[in-house]
MMTF fields as JSON, N, C-alpha, C and O atoms, coordinates in Angstrom:
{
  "mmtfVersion": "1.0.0",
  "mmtfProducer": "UNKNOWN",
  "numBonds": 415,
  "numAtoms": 416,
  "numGroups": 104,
  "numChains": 1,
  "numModels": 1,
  "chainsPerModel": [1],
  "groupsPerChain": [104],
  "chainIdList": ["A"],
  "bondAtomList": [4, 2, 8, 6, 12, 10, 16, 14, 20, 18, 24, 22, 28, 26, 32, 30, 36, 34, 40, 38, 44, 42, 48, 46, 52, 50, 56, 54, 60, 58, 64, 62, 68, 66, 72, 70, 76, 74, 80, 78, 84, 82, 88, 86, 92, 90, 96, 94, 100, 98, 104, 102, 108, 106, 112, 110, 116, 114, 120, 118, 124, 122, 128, 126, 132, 130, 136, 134, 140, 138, 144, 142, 148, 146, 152, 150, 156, 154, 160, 158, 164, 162, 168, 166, 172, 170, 176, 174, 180, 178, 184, 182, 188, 186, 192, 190, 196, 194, 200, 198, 204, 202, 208, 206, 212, 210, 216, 214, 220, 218, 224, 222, 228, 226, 232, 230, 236, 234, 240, 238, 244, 242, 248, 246, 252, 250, 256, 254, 260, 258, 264, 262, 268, 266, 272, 270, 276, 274, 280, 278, 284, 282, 288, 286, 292, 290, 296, 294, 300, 298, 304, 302, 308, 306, 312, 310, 316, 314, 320, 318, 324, 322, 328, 326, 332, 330, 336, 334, 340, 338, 344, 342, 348, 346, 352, 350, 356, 354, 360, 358, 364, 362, 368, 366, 372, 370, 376, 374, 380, 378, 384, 382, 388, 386, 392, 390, 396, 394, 400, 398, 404, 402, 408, 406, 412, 410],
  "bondOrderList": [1, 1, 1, 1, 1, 1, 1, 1, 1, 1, 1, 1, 1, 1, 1, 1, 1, 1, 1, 1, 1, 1, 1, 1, 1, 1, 1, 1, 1, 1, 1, 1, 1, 1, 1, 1, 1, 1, 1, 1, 1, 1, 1, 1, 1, 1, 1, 1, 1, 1, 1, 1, 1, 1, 1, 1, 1, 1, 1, 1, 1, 1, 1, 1, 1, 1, 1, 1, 1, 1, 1, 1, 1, 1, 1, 1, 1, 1, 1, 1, 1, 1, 1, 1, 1, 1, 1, 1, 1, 1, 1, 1, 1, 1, 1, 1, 1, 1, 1, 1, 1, 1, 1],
  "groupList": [{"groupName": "UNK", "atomNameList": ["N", "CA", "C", "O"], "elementList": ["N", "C", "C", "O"], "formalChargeList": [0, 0, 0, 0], "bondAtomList": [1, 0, 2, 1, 3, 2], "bondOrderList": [1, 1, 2], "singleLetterCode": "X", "chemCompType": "L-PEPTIDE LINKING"}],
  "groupTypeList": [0, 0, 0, 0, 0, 0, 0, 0, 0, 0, 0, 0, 0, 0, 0, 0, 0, 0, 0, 0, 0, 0, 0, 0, 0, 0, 0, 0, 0, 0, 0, 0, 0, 0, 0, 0, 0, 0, 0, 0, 0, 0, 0, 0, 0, 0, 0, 0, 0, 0, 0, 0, 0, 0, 0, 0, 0, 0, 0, 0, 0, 0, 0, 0, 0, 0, 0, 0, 0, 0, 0, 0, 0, 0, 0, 0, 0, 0, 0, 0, 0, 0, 0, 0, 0, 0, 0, 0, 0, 0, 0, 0, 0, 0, 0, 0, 0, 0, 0, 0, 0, 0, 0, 0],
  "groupIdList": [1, 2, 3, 4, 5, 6, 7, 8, 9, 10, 11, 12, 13, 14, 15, 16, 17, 18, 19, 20, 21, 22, 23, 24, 25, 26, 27, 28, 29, 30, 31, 32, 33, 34, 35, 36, 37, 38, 39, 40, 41, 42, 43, 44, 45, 46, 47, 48, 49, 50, 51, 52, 53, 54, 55, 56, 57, 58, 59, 60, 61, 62, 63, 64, 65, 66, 67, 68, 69, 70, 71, 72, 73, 74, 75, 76, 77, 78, 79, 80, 81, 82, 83, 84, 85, 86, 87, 88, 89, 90, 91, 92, 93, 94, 95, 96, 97, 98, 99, 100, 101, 102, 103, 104],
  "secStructList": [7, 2, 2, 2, 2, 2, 2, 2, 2, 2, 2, 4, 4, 4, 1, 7, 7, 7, 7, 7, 3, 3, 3, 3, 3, 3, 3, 7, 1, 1, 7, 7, 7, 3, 3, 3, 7, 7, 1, 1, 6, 6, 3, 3, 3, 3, 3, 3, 3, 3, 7, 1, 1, 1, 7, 3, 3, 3, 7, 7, 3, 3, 3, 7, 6, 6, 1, 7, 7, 3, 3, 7, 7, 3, 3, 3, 7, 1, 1, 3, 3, 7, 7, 3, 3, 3, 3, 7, 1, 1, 7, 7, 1, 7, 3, 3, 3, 3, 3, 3, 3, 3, 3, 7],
  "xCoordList": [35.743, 34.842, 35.577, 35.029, 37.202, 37.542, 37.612, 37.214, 38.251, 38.325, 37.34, 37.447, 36.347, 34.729, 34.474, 33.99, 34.867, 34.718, 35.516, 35.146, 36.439, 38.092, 37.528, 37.508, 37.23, 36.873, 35.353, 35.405, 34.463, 33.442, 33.934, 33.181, 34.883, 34.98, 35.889, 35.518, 37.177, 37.503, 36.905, 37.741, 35.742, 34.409, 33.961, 33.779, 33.756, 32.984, 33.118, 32.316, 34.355, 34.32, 34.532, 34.87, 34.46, 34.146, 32.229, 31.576, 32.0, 30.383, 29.898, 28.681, 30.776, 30.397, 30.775, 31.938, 29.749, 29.92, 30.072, 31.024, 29.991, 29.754, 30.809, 31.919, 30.455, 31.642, 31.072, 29.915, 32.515, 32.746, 31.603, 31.131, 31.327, 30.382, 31.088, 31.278, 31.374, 31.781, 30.827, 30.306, 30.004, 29.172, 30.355, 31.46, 29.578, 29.712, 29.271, 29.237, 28.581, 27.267, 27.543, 28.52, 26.452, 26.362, 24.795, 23.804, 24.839, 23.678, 23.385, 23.823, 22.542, 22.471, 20.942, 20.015, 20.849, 19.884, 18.386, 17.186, 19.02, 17.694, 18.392, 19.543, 17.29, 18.08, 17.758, 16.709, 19.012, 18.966, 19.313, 19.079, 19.744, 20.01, 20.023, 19.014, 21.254, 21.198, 21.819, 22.747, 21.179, 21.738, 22.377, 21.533, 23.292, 23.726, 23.675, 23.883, 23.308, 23.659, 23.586, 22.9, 24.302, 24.455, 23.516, 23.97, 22.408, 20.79, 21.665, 21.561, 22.314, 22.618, 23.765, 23.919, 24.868, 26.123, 26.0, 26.916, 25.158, 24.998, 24.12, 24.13, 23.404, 22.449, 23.203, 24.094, 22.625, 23.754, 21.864, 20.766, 22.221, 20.693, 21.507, 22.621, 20.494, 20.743, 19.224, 18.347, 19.189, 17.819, 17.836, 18.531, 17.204, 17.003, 16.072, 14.91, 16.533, 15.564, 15.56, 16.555, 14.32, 14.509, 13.181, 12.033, 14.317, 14.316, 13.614, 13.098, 13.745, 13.453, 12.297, 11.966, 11.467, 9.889, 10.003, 9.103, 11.041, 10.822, 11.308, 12.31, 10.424, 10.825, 12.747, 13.22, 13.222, 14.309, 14.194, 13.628, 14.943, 15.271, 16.517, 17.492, 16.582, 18.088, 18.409, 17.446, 19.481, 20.597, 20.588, 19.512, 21.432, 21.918, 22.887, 22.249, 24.032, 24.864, 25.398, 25.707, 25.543, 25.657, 27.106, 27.256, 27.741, 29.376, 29.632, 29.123, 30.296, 30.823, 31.906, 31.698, 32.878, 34.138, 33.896, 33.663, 33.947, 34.371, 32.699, 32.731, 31.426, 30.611, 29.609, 29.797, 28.751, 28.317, 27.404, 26.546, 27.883, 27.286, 25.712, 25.196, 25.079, 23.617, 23.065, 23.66, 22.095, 21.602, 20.208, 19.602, 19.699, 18.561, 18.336, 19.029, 17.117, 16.4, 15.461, 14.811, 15.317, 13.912, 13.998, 14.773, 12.355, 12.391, 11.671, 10.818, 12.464, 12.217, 11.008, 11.378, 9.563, 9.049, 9.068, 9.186, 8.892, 9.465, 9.197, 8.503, 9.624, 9.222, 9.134, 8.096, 9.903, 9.089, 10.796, 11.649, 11.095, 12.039, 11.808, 10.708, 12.905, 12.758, 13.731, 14.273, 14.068, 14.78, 14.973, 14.239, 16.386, 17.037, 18.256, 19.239, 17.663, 18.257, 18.436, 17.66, 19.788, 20.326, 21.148, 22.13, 20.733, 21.31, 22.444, 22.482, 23.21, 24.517, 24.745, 24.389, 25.511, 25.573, 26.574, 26.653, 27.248, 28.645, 28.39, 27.506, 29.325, 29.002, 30.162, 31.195, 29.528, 30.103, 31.066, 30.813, 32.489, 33.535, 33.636, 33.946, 33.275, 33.167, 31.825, 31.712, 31.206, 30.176, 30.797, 31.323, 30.46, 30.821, 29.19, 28.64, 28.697, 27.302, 27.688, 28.026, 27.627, 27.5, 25.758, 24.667, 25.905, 24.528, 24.421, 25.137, 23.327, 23.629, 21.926, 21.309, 21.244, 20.348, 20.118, 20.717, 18.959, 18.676, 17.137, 16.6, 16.532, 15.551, 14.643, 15.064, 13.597, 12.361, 11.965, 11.006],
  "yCoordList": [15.113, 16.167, 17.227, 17.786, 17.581, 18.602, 18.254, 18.933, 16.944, 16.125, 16.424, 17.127, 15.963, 16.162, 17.555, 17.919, 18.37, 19.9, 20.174, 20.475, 20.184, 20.359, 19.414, 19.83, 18.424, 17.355, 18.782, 19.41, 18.817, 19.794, 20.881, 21.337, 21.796, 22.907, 22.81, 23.429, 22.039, 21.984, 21.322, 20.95, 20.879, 20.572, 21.234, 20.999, 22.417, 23.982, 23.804, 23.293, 24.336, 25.298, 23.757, 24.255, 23.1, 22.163, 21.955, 21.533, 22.516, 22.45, 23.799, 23.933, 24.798, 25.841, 25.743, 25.872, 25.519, 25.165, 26.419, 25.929, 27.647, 28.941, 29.136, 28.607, 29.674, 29.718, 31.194, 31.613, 31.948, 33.124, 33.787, 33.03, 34.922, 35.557, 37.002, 38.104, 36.547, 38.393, 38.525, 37.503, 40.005, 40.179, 41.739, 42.139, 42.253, 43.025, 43.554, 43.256, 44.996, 45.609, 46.936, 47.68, 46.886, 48.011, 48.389, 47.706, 49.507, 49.928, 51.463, 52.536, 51.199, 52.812, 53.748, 53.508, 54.339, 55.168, 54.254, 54.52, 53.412, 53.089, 52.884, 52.591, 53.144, 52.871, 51.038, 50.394, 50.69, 48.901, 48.796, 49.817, 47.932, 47.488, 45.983, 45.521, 45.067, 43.367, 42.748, 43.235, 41.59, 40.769, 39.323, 38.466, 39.077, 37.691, 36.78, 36.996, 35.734, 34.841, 32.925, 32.38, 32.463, 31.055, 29.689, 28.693, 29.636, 28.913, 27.067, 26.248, 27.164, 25.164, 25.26, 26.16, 24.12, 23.659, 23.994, 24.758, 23.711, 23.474, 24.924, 25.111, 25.897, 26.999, 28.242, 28.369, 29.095, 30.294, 31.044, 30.502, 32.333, 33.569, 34.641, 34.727, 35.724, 36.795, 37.62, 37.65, 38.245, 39.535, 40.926, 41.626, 41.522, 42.53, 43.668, 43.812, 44.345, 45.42, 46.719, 47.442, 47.051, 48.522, 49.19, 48.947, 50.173, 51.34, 52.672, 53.364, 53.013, 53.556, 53.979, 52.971, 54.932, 55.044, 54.578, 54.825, 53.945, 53.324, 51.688, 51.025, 51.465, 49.645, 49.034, 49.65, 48.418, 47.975, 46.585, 45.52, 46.979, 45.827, 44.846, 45.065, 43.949, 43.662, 42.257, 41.515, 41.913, 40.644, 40.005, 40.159, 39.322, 38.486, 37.135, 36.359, 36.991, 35.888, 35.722, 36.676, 34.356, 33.485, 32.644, 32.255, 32.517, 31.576, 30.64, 30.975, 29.551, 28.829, 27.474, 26.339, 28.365, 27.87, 27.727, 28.69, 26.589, 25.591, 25.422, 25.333, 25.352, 24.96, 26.63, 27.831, 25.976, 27.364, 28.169, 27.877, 29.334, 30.714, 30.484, 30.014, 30.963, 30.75, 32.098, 32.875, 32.676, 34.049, 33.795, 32.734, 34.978, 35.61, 36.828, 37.723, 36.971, 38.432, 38.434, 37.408, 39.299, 40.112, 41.457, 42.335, 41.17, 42.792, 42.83, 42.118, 44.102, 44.486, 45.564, 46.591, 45.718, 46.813, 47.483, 47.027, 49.191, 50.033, 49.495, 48.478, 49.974, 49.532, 47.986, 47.483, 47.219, 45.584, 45.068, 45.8, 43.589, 42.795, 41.664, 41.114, 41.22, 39.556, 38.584, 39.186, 37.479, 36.805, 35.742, 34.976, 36.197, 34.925, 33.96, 34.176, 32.901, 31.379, 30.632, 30.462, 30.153, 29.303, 28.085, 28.202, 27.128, 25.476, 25.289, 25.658, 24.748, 24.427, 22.876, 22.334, 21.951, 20.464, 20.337, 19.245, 21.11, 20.877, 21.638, 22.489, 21.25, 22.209, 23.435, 23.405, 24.376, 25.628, 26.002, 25.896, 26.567, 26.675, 28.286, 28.681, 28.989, 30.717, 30.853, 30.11, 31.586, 31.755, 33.576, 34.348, 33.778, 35.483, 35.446, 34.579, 36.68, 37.377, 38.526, 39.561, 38.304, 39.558, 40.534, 39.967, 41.652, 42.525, 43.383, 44.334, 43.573, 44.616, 45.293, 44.68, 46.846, 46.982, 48.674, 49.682, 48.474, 49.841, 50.145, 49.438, 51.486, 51.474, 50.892, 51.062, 50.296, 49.77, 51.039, 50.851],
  "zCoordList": [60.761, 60.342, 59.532, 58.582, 60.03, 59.153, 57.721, 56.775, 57.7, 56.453, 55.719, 54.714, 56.105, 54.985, 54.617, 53.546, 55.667, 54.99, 54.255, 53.12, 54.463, 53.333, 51.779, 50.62, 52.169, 50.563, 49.835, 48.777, 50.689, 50.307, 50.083, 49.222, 50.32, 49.965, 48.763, 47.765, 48.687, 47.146, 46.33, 45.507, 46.024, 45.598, 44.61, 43.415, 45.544, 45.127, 43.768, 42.986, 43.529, 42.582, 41.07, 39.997, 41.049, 40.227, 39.748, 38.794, 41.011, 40.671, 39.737, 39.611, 39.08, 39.016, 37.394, 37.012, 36.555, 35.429, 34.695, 34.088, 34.18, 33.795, 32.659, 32.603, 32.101, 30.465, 30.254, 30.276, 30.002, 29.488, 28.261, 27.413, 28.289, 27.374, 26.624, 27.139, 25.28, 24.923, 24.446, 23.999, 24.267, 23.786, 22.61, 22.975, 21.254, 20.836, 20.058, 18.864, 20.911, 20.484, 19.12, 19.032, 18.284, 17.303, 17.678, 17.419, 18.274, 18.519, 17.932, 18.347, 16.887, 16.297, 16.514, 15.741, 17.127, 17.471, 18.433, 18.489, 18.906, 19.823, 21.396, 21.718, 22.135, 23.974, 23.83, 23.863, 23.684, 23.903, 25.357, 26.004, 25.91, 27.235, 26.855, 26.322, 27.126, 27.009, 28.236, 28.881, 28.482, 29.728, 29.233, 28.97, 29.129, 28.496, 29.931, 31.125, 29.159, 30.405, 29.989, 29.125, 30.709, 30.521, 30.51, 31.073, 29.971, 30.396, 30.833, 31.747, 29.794, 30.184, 29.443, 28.617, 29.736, 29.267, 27.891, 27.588, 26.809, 25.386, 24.86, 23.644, 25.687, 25.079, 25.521, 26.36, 24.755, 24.984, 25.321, 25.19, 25.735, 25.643, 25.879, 26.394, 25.249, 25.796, 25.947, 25.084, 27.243, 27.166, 26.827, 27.563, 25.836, 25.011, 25.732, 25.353, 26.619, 26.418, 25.98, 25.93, 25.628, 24.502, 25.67, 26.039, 25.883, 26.77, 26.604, 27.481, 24.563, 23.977, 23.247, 22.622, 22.963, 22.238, 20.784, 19.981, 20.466, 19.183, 18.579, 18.846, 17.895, 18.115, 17.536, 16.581, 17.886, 17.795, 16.664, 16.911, 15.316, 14.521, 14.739, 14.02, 15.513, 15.961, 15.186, 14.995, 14.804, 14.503, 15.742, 16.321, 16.372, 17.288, 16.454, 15.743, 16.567, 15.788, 17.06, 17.775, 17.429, 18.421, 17.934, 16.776, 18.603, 17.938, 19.036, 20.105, 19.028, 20.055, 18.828, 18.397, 18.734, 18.038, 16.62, 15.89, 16.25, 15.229, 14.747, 13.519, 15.172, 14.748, 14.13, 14.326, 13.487, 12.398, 13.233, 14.066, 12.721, 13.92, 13.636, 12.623, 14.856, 14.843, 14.712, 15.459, 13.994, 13.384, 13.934, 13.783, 14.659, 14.942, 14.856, 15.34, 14.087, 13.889, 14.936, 15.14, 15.535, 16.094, 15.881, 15.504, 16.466, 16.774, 18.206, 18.736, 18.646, 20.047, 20.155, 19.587, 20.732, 20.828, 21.879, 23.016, 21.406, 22.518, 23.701, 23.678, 24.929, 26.555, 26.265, 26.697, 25.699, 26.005, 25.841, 25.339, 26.401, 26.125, 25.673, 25.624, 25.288, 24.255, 25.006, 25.933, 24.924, 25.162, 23.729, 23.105, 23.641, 22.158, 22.89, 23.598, 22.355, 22.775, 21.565, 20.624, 21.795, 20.574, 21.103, 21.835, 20.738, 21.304, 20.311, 19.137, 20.904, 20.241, 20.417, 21.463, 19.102, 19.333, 20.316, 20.877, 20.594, 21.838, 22.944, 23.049, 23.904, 25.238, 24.81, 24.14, 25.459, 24.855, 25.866, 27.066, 25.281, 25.836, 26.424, 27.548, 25.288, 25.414, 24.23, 23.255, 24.462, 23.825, 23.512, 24.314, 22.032, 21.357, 20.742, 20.064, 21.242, 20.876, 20.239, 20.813, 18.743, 17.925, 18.237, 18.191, 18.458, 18.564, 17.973, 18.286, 16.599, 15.995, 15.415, 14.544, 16.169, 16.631, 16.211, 16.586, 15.255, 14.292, 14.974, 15.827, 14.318, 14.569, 13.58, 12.436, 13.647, 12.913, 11.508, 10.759]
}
């Protein structure tokens, strides 16, 4: 029995697939707020919320090495959030989120 727990517990952390996120924000005159997070091996996201009484024009450039950065525009309206998702052909090693977020 200890055996099987010992095999299960160095297990763990092999099950824990999660890849690093830099994010780096230019935020000029609106209350942004973002949540990055890891959806699947191959998709990167991040959640947008605007905090602020005025709507948010934002970029989002998505990177994961060697393959071509992925570009999204939205726009955020005041009190509301978005969620931007970008699939990548490889599984992503570190994912870098450029954020760059004006007012409307």
């Amino acid at each position: 029995m200890k055996k099987w727990f010992a095999v299960l517990l160095t297990s763990l952390p092999l099950s824990a697939m999660a890849y690093p996120i830099d994010v780096q924000k230019e935020i000029e005159g609106v209350k942004l707020d973002y949540t990055a997070y890891d959806t699947a091996y191959d998709i990167g996201s991040i959640s947008l919320n605007n905090y602020g009484q005025v709507p948010a024009a934002c970029k989002v450039t998505m990177r994961n090495g060697p393959e071509a950065p992925r570009v999204r525009r939205v726009n955020v309206p005041a009190g509301k959030s978005i969620d931007v998702t970008a699939k990548f052909n490889r599984q992503i090693i570190k994912l870098r989120i450029d954020l760059s977020c004006k007012p409307e």
